[in-house]
N, C-alpha and C positions, 0 to 999 in steps of 0.2 A: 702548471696547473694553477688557476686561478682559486681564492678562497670562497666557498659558495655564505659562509657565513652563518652557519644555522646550528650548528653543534653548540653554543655556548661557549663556556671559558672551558677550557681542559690546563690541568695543573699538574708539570712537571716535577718530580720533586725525589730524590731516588730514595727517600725515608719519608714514610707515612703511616698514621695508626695501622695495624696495634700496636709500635714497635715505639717504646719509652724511649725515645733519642729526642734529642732538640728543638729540630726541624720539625720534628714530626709534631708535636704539641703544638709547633707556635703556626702550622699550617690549621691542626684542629680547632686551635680558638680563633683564629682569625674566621676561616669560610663557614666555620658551625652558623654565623652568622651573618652568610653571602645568601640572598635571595635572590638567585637565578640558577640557570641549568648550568649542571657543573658537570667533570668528570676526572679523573687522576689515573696518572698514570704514575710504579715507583719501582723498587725493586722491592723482590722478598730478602730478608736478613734472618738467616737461621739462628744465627751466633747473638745476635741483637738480642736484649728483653722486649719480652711483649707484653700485654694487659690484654684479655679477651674483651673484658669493659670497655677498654677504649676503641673506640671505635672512629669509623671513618669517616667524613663528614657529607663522602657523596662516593656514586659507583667508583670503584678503584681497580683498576688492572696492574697484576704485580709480573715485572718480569722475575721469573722464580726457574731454578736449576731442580732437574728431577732429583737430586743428590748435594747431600750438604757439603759433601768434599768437593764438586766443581763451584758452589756456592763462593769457598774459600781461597782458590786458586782466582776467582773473577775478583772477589774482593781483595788479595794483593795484587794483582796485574790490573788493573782496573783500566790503565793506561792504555792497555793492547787491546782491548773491547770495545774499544771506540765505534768501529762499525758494526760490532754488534747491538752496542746496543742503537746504532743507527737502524739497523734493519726493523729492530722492536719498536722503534718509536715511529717510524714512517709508514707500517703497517698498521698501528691502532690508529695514529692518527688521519689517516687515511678513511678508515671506517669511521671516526667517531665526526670528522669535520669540523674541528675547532673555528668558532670566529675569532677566538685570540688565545694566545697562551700563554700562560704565569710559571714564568720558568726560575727555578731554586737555583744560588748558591748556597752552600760549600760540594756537591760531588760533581769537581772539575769534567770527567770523563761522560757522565750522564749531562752536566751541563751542554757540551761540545758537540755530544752529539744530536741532543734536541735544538741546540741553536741550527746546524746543519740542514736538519730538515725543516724548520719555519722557513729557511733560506728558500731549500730546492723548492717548498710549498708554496711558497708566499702567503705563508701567513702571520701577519703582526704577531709582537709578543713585546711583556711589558718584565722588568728584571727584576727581582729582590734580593739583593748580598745579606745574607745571614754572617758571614763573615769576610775578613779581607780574603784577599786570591796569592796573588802577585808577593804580596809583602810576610806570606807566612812559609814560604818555600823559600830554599835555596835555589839558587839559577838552573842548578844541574838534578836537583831533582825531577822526575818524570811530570809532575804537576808544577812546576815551576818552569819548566818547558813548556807545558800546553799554555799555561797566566803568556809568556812574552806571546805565545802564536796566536790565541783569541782573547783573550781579557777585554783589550781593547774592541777589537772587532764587536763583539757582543754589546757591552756600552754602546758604541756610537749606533747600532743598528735597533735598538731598543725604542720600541714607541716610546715609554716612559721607564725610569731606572728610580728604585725604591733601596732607601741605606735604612737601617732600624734605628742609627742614634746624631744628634747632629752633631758630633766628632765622626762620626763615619762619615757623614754627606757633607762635609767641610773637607774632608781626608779626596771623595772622589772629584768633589767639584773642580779642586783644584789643581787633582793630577789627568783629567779629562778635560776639563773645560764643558762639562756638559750641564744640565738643569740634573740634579738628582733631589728626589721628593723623597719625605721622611714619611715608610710604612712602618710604625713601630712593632714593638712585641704589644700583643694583646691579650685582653683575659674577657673571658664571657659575660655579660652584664647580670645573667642569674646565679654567678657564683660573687658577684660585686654587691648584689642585693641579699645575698645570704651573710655578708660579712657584715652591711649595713645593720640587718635586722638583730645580728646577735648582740651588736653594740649597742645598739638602743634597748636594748630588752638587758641592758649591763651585765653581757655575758662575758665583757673583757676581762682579763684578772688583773683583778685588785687587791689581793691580800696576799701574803707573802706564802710562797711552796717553801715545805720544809726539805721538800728534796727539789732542789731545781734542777731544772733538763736543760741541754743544751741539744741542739738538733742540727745536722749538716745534714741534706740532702742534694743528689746530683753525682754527674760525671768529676772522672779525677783526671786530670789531664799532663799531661808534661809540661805542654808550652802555656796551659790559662792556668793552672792553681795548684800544680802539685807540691811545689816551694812554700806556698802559703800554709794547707795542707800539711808539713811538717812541720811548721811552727806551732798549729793548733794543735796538732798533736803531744808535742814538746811541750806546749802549756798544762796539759791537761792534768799534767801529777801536783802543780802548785795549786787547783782548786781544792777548796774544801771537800773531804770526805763525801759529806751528802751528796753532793753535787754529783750530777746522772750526765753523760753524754750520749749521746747516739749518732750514727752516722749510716743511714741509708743512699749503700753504693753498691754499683754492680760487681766490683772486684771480690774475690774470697778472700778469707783471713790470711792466707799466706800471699797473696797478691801484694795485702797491705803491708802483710811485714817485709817483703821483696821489695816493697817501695817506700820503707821508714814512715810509713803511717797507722802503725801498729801501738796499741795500746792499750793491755790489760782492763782498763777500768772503761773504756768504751766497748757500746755495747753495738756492733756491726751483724746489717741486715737489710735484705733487699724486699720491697713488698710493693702489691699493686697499689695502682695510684692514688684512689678515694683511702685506702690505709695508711701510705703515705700523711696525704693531707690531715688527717685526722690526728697522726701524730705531731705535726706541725700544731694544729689549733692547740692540741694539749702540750705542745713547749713552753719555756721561758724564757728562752733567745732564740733566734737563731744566726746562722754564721753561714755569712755570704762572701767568701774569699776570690781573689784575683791575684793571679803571681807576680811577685816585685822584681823575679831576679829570674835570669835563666830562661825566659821565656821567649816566645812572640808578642816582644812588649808593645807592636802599633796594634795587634789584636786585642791588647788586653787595654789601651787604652779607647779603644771605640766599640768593643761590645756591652753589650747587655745579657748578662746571662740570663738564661730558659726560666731556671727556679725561683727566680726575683719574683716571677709572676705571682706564682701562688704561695711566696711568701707574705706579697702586699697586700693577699685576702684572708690570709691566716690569723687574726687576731695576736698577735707574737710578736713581737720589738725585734729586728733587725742589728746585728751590727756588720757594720760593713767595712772590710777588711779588705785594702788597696790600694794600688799607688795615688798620690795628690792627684795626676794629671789626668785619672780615667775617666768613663764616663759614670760608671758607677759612684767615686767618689762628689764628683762636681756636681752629679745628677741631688745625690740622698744630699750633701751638704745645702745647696739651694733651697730642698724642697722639703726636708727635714724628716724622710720617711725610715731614713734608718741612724745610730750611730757610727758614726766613721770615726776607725781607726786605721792613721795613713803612715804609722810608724812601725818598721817591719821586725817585729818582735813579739815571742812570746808571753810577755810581761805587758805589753802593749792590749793585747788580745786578751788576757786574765782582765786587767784593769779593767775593758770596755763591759765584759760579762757582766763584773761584781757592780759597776755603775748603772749597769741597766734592770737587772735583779734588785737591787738595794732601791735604784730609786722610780717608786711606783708613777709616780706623777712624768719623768720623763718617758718612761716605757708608754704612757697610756697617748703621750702625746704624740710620740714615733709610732705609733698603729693608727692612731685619729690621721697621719699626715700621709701613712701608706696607704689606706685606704681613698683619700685624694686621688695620691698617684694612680691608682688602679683605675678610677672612676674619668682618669685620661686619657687611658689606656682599654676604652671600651672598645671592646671585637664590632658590638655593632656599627657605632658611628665609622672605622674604616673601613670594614665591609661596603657600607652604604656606600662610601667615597672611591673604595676601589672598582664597584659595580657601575657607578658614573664614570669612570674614565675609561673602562670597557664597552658601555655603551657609545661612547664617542669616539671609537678606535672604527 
């Protein structure tokens, strides 16, 4: 079947609003600011959190299980669904007539099978790795089997291949040999002008909290930050009394203390997303971790985590807590947007706090710098860029 061309972009992605995952955000802020015909296809996630506010940034079709227990069984086997979810993606996309398709990494199995059918279809599609494939599986894992069978295949068959950071697109160039173009993580240009406005109207904080906050928000991971995660934990009885932590995560208190990140004077909770953020603007730090030890350390050196976003619009000093060689570290050192501490320790992590709290004039200069970063990071302008290369596909 030839591509007739007329459906627009359709966008693969197996995580899409409502559902507070990664993907899903960094798919929201990019297309909220795609002016053309769109349309998405994902799965539904029972077990996921979700936001009814957040919303989807164009028509979405969810493949979704009449029951949350076969829901759970797809979401462990995921591997053996392959054709199923072939058959789901070959039928919407059938109806909907994509002239190109923006197909997601990380869910290897939805990847595989919508690449299959751009195949049988012929129709283009252009790639974005949200994360590596290949290098965070073991060989004999089920998705470490599909990375050897199609990784490659997919790359080389990709109109254009999109990495978020350029240690990821240095990492694929030169295990592919192919051109891969850097589609970053983005943030909305009216939440970039809401950051701008408050600062000039010197809403930044300037004057010392006698309780200062410290804020983690995000996923807790094994292989990105869970090692980091119990250091900051472990730090938190050497801060001063006043001193407030918070940590908005999806795990329950006995999760955390199951996973030594448990800790009486922190105050643990999960809330939607504009309440989130609002506890961010009203922090004093906040704490942006990546794992030193124990991990998937070529992941942890070429991502960019999700919450960076709406930390670099939150009015709030960053510190940033990471190996030397990541991109996080190399990113915030260059550009000056956060405090980097690259030394893997408690006392490392207390120190960077109390220098960023004490000293008003570096804090204010780490938020003037994140907000740069942000403002390069606008949804619109790659929007605009990615709608160019779709018109030329």
């Amino acid at each position: 079947m030839s591509n007739p061309r007329n459906g627009g972009l359709l966008i693969i992605s197996r995580t899409f609003p409502p559902f507070t995952v990664g993907s899903a955000i960094l798919m929201a802020n990019l297309f909220n600011s795609y002016k053309a015909d769109m349309q998405a296809l994902a799965c539904w996630q029972y077990e996921a959190k979700q936001d009814p506010a957040f919303k989807s940034p164009c028509e979405t079709h969810y493949l979704k299980f009449p029951l949350p227990i076969m829901q759970r069984v797809y979401d462990r086997l995921q591997h053996r669904f392959i054709g199923w979810n072939k058959i789901y993606i070959k039928r919407k996309m059938l109806r909907i007539k994509p002239s190109c398709v923006f197909l997601v990494y990380p869910s290897a199995p939805f990847l595989v099978a919508a690449y299959q059918v751009c195949k049988e279809l012929r129709i283009p599609y252009v790639l974005q790795m949200h994360d590596l494939w290949e290098e965070n599986y073991e060989q004999k894992h089920p998705i470490g089997i599909l990375s050897k069978k199609w990784e490659a295949k997919i790359f080389r068959d990709a109109e254009h291949r999109f990495s978020m950071t350029s240690i990821q697109q240095v990492h694929y160039q030169n295990k592919y040999n192919l051109e891969v173009e850097i589609l970053p993580h983005t943030i909305g240009p009216e939440r970039i002008k809401e950051v701008q406005n408050r600062l000039k109207a010197n809403a930044s904080k300037n004057q010392s909290s006698k309780c200062p906050t410290i804020v983690y928000t995000g996923n807790i991971s094994h292989k990105m930050n869970l090692d980091a995660m119990q250091q900051f934990v472990a730090m938190v009885d050497s801060l001063p009394t006043n001193y407030r932590v918070k940590m908005f995560v999806s795990f329950n208190v006995q999760q955390c203390k199951d996973l030594n990140i448990y800790n009486s004077r922190i105050d643990y909770d999960w809330l939607p997303i504009e309440e989130v953020q609002d506890q961010m603007r009203s922090a004093d730090v906040l704490f942006l971790p990546l794992s030193f030890k124990n991990a998937a350390m070529d992941e942890v050196k070429t991502v960019y985590a999700t919450k960076t976003l709406d930390y670099l619009v939150s009015g709030t000093p960053i510190l940033v807590f990471s190996p030397a060689d990541s991109f996080h570290t190399v990113s915030a050192k260059a550009d000056g947007w956060g405090l980097v501490v690259d030394h893997d320790s408690p006392e490392a992590i207390a120190a960077g706090i109390h220098k960023l709290v004490e000293d008003k004039n570096l804090a204010q200069s780490i938020v003037g710098a994140a907000v740069k970063e942000a403002e390069r990071r606008s949804a619109s302008k790659y929007a605009d860029q990615l709608l160019e290369i779709v018109n030329h596909i």
